[in-house]
C-alpha positions, 0 to 999 in steps of 0.5 A: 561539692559543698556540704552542710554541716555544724550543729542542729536544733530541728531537722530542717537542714537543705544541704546534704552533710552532718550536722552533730550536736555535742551534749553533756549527758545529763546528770541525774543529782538524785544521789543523797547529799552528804550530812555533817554540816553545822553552824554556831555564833559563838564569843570569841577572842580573836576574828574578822566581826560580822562575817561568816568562817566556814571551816572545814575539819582537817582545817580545823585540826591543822590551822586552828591557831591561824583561824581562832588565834589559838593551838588546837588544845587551848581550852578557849577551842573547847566550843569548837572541838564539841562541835567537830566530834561529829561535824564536817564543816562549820560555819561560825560566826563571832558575836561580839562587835566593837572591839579594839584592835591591840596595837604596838609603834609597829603594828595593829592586830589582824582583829579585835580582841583580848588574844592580840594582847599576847602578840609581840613584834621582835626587831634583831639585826640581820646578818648582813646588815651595814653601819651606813645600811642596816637591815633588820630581821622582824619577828611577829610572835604570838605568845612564846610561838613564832608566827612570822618572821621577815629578814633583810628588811630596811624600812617598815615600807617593806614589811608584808602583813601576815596573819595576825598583824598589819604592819605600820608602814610609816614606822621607824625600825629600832632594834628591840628585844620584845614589844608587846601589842596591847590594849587589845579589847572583844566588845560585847555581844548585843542582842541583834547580833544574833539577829545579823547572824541568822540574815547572814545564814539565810544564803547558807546550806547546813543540816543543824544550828546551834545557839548557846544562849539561854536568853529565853528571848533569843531562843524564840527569835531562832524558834522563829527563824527556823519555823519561817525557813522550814516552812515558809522558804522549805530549807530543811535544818533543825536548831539546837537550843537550850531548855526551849520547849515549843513543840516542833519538829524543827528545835531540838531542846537540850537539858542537861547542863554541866556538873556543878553548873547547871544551867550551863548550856555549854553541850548545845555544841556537841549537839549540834554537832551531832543532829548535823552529823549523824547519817540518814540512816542512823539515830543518835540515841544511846551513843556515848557522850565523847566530848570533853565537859562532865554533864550533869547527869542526876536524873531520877528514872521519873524524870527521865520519862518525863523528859521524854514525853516533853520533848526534852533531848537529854543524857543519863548514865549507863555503867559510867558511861554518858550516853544520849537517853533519846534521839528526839525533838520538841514535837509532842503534839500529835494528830492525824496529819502529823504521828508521833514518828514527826518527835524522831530526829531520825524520821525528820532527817530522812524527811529533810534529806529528801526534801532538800535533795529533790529541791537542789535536784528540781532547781538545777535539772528542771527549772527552765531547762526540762518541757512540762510534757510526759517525757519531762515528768516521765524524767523527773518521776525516774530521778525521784525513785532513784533517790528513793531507792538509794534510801533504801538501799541504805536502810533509812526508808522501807517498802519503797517502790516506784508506785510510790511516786506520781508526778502530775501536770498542775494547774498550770502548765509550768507547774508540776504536782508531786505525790510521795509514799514514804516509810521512815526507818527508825532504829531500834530503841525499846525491846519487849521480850516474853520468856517461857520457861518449860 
């Protein structure tokens, strides 16, 4: 007797059988995306030119000589270990362009820049060579470190490009003791090259980008970008810029410069590192400053305050230590719609935590796939509260329950509307006590 059977999309079957579908379950994704991701454009020595480097931290510790050109303490690293005190990953980018590769008869430079100069290439004899067919051990050294060595080679023809250096196939071996590359230049760093980092960031995620530059110019172009990308294309991230006061949520202006520099802007990488670090759930005011610069830190308690009511992120000394003085933005405009909770980075990233969840929720469960009916808003209703109620169970929202939530057909039956009540919790920051004494 024959039987039906195989797979079913409505139960219509003539054949008497089983007809089984096999589906994954589908995964809510309402769970809380990880923080700690960072990107900066920065001058740098050594690396590929207007291309994005995503580094993570345990690669950083480990490869930082591979990736930037030099070991992880060398004070031309400075930028990126202020970074990673509180990032995870990194996207960098090298601002300056047209370089010169350094260059020797036997090999380029893997890139452009000054450290190229301190490679050299060093050709001995193998063991095994013969008279009438000499081999050669070929050394690729980055100053008094070997970072590669080939043995047994008989022609240039075999040499295999390593991290540092492409080899000149068509050059003739002979034994030297040491032949530095040279001529090795960075180029400069042009104003659109900034503009070709943001085009370049526009398809990557992070939570916080920073630039160094006190080019009142190129802090408004990034003023701009991050304004458009809030709240024109909604991806939810805040910039870390030096002395820009614009009064918005979304720029975070740093004041302090360095002691004996003051208009030094070298801790807009730390910062960055830390709006794009600190949890959901926590603020950055008052944690110690653990990087490696000494700050300028020689404010009266009037400045401060005024700092404060400006908008300014800023660091001050407490019992010798450098702490931050408050974890806030450039918003200072208040209104009905917006309070002054809008200044907290805290609150701004609970806000931008749930905002880009539910889009990455949104666009991988429901774009095209979920029916505009109840059962399908009924669905998205339950992801969102179970979103929510992971804020809260970590502490970063409050009073949260599910009738804080409705979701609506719209005008159209493709869209759907979305209502949302929540309470931000902030850390505590200032402390009124009354004592009696009896």
């Amino acid at each position: 007797m024959a039987l039906g059977g195989g797979t079913f999309l409505t139960q219509n079957k003539v054949l008497p059988g089983a007809y089984i579908n096999f589906v994954s379950v589908a995964k809510a994704s309402a769970t809380l995306s990880d923080r700690g991701i960072a990107t900066i454009p920065l001058d740098m020595n050594w690396g590929p030119e207007n291309k994005v480097m995503t580094v993570e931290l345990a690669e950083f510790q480990k490869d930082s000589q591979k990736i930037f050109g030099y070991p992880y303490t060398a004070d031309e690293l400075k930028p990126m270990r202020e970074i990673f005190l509180h990032a995870k990953t990194v996207h960098f980018f090298r601002l300056n362009t047209g370089g010169v590769k350094a260059a020797n008869d036997y090999a380029t430079a893997k890139y452009s820049g000054t450290r190229g100069n301190d490679l050299r290439i060093v050709i001995e004899t193998n063991e095994n060579s013969e008279e009438e067919s000499p081999l050669y051990d070929v050394s690729t050294f980055l100053g008094t470190v070997m970072v590669d060595q080939q043995k047994a080679v008989a022609s240039a023809e075999q040499l295999v490009g390593n991290d540092y250096v492409d080899f000149i196939k068509e050059a003739s071996l002979q034994l030297t003791a040491t032949t530095p590359l040279t001529g090795g230049t960075n180029g400069t760093v042009e104003d659109a090259a900034y503009q070709t980092y943001l085009d370049r960031m526009e398809a990557y995620t992070f939570n916080a980008m920073g630039c160094m530059s006190n080019n009142p110019t190129i802090c408004a172009l990034f003023t701009s970008f991050v304004k458009r990308m809030r709240d024109d294309v909604g991806k939810k991230f805040q910039v870390v810029l030096f002395r820009t006061l614009v009064d918005y949520e979304g720029v975070v202006s740093v004041k302090n410069g360095l002691e004996g520099d003051s208009e030094n802007s070298a801790l807009i990488a730390w910062v960055t590192g830390v709006v794009a670090g600190t949890a959901v759930n926590a603020s950055a005011t008052n944690i110690n400053y653990d990087g490696e610069y000494a700050v300028d830190t020689k404010y009266t308690q009037t400045q401060l305050e005024n700092g404060i009511k400006e908008g300014s992120f800023m660091f001050h000394l407490v019992d010798e230590k450098v702490v931050v003085l408050d974890d806030i933005n450039t918003f200072i405009s208040i209104t009905d719609v917006k309070s002054s909770d809008f200044s907290s980075n805290q609150t701004i990233r609970v806000l931008d935590q749930i905002a880009n969840d539910i889009a990455v929720l949104f666009g991988t469960k429901y774009i095209g796939k979920v029916p505009n009916d109840n059962a399908g808003r009924i669905s998205l209703w339950n992801d969102i509260v179970k979103h929510h109620q992971e804020l809260q169970t970590i502490r970063a929202i409050q009073d949260f329950s599910g009738e804080n939530v409705t979701v609506a057909q719209g005008d159209t039956k493709k869209s759907v509307v979305v209502t949302d009540y929540v309470t931000p919790v902030n850390a505590m920051a200032q402390l009124y006590m009354t004592i009696y004494v009896q």
